[in-house]
C-alpha positions as CSV (number, residue, x, y, z in Angstrom):
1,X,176.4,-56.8,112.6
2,X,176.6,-58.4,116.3
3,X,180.1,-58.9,117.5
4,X,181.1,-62.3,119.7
5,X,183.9,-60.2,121.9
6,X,183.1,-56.9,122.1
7,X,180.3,-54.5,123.5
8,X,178.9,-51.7,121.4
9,X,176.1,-49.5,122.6
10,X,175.1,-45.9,120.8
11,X,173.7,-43.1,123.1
12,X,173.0,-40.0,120.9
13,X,176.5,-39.3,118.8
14,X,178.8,-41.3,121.4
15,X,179.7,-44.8,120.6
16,X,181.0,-47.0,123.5
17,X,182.7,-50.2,122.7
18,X,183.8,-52.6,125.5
19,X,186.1,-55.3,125.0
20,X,184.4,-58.0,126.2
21,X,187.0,-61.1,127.3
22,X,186.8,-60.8,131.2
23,X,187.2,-64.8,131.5
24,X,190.8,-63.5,130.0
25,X,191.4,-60.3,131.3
26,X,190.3,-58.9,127.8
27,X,193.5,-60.0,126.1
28,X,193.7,-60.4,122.4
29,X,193.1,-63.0,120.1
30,X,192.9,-62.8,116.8
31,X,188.8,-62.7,116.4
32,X,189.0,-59.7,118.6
33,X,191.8,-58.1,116.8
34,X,189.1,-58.9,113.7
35,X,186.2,-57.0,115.1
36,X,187.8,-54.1,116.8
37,X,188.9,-53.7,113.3
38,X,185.5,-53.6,111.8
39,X,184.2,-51.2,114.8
40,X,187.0,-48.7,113.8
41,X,185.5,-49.0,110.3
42,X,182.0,-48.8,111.4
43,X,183.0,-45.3,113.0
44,X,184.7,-44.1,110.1
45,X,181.8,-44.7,107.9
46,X,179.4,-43.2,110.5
47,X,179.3,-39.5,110.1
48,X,176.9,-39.3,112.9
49,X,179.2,-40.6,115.6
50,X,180.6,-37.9,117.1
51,X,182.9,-39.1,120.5
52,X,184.0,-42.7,121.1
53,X,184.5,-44.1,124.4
54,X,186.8,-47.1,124.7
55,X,186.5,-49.9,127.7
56,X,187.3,-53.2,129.1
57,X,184.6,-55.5,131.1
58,X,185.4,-56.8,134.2
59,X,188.4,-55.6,136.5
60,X,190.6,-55.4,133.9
61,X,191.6,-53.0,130.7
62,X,193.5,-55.6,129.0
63,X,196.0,-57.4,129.3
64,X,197.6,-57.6,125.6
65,X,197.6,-60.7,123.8
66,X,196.0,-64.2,124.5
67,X,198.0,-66.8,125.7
68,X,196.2,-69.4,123.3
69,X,196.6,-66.7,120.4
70,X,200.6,-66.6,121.5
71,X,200.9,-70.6,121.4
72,X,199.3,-70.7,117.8
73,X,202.1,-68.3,116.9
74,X,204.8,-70.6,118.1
75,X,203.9,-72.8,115.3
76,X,203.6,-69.7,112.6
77,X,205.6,-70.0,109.5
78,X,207.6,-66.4,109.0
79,X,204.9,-65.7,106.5
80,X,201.9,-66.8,109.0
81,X,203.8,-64.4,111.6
82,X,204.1,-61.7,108.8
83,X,200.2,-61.7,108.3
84,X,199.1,-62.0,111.8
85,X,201.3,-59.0,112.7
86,X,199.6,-57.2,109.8
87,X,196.2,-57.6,111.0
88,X,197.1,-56.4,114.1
89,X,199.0,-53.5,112.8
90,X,195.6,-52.3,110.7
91,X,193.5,-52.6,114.0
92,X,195.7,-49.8,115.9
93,X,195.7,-47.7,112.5
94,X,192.1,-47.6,112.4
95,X,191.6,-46.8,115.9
96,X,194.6,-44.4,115.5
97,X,193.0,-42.6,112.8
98,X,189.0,-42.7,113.7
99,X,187.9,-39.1,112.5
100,X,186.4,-38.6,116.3
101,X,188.1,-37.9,119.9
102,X,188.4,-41.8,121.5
103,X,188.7,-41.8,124.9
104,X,189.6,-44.6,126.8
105,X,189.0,-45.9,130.3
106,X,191.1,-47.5,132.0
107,X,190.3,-50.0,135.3
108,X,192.9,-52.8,136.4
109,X,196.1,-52.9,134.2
110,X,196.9,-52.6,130.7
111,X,199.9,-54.6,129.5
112,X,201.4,-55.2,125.9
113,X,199.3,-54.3,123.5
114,X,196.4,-52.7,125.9
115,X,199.0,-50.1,127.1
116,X,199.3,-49.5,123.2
117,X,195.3,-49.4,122.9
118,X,196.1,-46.4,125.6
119,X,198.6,-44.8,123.1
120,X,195.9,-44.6,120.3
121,X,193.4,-43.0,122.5
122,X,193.4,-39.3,122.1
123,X,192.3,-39.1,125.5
124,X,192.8,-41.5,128.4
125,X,191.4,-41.7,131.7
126,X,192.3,-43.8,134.3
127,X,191.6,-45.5,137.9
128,X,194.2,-44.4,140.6
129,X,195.4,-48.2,141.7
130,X,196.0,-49.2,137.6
131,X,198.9,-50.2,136.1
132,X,201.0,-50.1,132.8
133,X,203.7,-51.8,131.5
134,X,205.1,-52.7,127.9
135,X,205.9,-56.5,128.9
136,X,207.0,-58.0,125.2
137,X,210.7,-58.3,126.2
138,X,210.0,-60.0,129.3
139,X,208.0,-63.1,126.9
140,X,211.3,-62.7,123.9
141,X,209.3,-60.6,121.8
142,X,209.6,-56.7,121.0
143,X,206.5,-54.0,121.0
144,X,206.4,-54.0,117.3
145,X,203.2,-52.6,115.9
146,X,202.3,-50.7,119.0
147,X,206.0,-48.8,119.0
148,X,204.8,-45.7,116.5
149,X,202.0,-45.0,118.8
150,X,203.7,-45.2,122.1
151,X,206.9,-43.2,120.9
152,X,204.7,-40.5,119.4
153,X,202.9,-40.3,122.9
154,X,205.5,-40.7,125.5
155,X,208.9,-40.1,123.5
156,X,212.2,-41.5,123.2
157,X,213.6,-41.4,126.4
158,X,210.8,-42.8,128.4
159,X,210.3,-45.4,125.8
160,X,213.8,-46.7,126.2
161,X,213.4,-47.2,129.8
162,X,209.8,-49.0,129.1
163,X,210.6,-50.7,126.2
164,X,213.5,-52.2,127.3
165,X,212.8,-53.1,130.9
166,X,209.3,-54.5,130.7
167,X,208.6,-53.3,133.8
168,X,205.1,-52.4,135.0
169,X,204.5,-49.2,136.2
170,X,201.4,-46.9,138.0
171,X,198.8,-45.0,136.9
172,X,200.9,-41.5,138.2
173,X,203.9,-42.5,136.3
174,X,201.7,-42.8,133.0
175,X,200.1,-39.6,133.5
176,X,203.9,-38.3,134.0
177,X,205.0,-39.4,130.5
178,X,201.8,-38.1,128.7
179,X,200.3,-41.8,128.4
180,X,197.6,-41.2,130.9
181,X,195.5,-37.6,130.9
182,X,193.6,-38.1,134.0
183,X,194.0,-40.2,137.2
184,X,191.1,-40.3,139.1
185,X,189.7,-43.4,142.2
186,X,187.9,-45.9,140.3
187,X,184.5,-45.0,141.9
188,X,184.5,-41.9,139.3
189,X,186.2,-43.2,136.3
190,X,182.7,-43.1,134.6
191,X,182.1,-39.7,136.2
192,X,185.2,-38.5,134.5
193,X,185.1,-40.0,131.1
194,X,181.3,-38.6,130.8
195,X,183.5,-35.1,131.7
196,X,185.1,-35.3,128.7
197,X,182.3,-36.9,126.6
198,X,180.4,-33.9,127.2
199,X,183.3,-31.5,126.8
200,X,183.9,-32.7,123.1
201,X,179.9,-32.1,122.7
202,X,180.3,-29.2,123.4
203,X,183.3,-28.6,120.5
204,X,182.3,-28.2,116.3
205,X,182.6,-32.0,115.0
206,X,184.2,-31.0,112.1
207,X,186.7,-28.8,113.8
208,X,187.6,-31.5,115.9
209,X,187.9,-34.3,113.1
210,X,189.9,-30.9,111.4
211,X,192.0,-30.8,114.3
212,X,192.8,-34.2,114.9
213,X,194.5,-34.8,111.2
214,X,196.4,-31.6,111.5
215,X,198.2,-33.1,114.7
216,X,198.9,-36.0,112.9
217,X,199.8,-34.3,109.5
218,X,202.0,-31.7,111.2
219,X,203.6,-33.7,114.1
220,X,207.2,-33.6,114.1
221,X,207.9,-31.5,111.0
222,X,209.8,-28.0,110.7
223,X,207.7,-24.9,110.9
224,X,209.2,-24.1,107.2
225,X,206.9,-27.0,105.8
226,X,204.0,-26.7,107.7
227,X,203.3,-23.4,106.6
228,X,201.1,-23.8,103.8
229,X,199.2,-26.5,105.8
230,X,198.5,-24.9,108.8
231,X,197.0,-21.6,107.0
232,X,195.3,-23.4,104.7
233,X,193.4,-26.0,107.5
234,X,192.3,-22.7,109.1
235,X,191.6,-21.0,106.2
236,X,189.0,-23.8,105.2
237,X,187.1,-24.0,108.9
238,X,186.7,-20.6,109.1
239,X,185.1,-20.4,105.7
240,X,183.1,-24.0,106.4
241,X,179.7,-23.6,107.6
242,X,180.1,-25.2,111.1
243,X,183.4,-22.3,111.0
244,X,181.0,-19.4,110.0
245,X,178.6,-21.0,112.7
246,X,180.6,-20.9,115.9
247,X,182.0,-17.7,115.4
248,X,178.6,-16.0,114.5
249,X,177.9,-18.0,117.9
250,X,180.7,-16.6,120.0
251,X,180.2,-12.9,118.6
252,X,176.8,-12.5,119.3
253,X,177.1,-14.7,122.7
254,X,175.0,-17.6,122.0
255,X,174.7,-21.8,121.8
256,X,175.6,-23.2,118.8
257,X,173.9,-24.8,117.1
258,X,176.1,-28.6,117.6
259,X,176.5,-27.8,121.0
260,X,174.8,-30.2,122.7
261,X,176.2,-30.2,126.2
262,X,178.8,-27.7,127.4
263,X,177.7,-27.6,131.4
264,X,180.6,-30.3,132.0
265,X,184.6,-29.8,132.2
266,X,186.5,-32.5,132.0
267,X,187.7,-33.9,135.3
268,X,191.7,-33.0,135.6
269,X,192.8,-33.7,138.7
């Protein structure tokens, strides 16, 4: 199904989508918030998607919500507010928990709720002259939905700091606080994300879908209760077929057989 504000395009297993508002600096409304929705379904549905790359046309990642979209919300009943926030919250749980490494790309700023798009990414790239900032307190509003994602990426501390001063700051202070993975100039920001594109190629899909619920499944619990889930997530690659696979692979030093690019490393400056 077309979408009106976003870019898809499928090359092989990677699916690209590009938020596609540059007349607004890709901010939000609430179409938007409707379709990136339905992409994040769309990729969990799609067992043959196997990296996601997420962008912004024009100079600019995003710059969180729409002004028009804020104005409506002036005139929200508690209720209207309570649903609106809702559909929003879904979007960044879907993208949070797509079964694939997302990658995101970064060009321009991303404010608000784009620096939260950055906290869902699993990996973010990003140009050198960018910046960040969570701005909600500067406008009388509070990072709400996007707070569990940015806390679980960047922690307490910095999040204080952030949260509470709205200020913006730079690409190199992202990467500092574990936003940001890679800064790179912006002449090889798609030279960089095809790094990692072709890095997770490279890596057993279902070890990396695996991998990606343990973190989440794990995070932040004591070792004493973790036990049983940790041996028995390893217990059940190894046995899988794609488990049996790469280590058959490994031992008898060969491709296999899901590789499908591993010339490339990830650019980590």
């Amino acid at each position: 199904m077309p979408f009106t504000y976003l870019l898809t395009k499928r090359e092989g297993p990677v699916e690209y989508v590009t938020l596609n508002r540059p007349e607004v600096r890709n901010a939000f409304n609430d179409d938007m918030i409707v379709e990136m929705t339905r992409w994040a379904e769309g990729v969990h549905a799609d067992p043959d998607v196997r990296v996601a790359v997420l962008a912004g046309a024009g100079t600019v990642f995003s710059a969180g919500g729409d002004l028009a979209w804020m104005a409506k919300m002036v005139g929200y009943t508690r209720d209207e507010n309570l649903r609106d926030a809702e559909c929003l919250a879904r979007m960044y749980e879907r993208l949070d928990t797509l079964p694939v490494p997302l990658i995101g790309r970064v060009q321009g700023a991303a404010l608000g709720g784009g620096s939260g798009l950055a906290a869902i990414c699993d990996v973010v790239v990003s140009a050198r002259d960018a910046m960040f900032g969570f701005t909600e307190v500067r406008l009388g509003i509070l990072p709400g939905v996007i707070s569990p994602y940015v806390l679980a990426k960047i922690g307490r501390s910095a999040a204080r700091e952030l949260f509470l001063t709205g200020a913006r700051f730079s690409a190199d202070r992202a990467k500092d606080i574990g936003l940001v993975h890679a800064v790179v100039d912006a002449a090889r920001l798609d030279e960089a994300v095809r790094g990692y594109v072709n890095h997770f190629l490279g890596c057993g899909p279902r070890a990396l879908s695996a991998t990606k619920s343990l973190i989440a499944r794990v995070a932040d619990r004591p070792a004493t209760e973790v036990v049983a889930i940790t041996a028995e997530a390893i217990a059940a690659i190894r046995t899988s077929a794609e488990g049996q696979e790469g280590l058959r692979a490994f031992l008898e030093k060969r491709r296999a057989a899901w590789r499908l690019d591993v010339d490339s490393e990830p650019d980590r400056p």
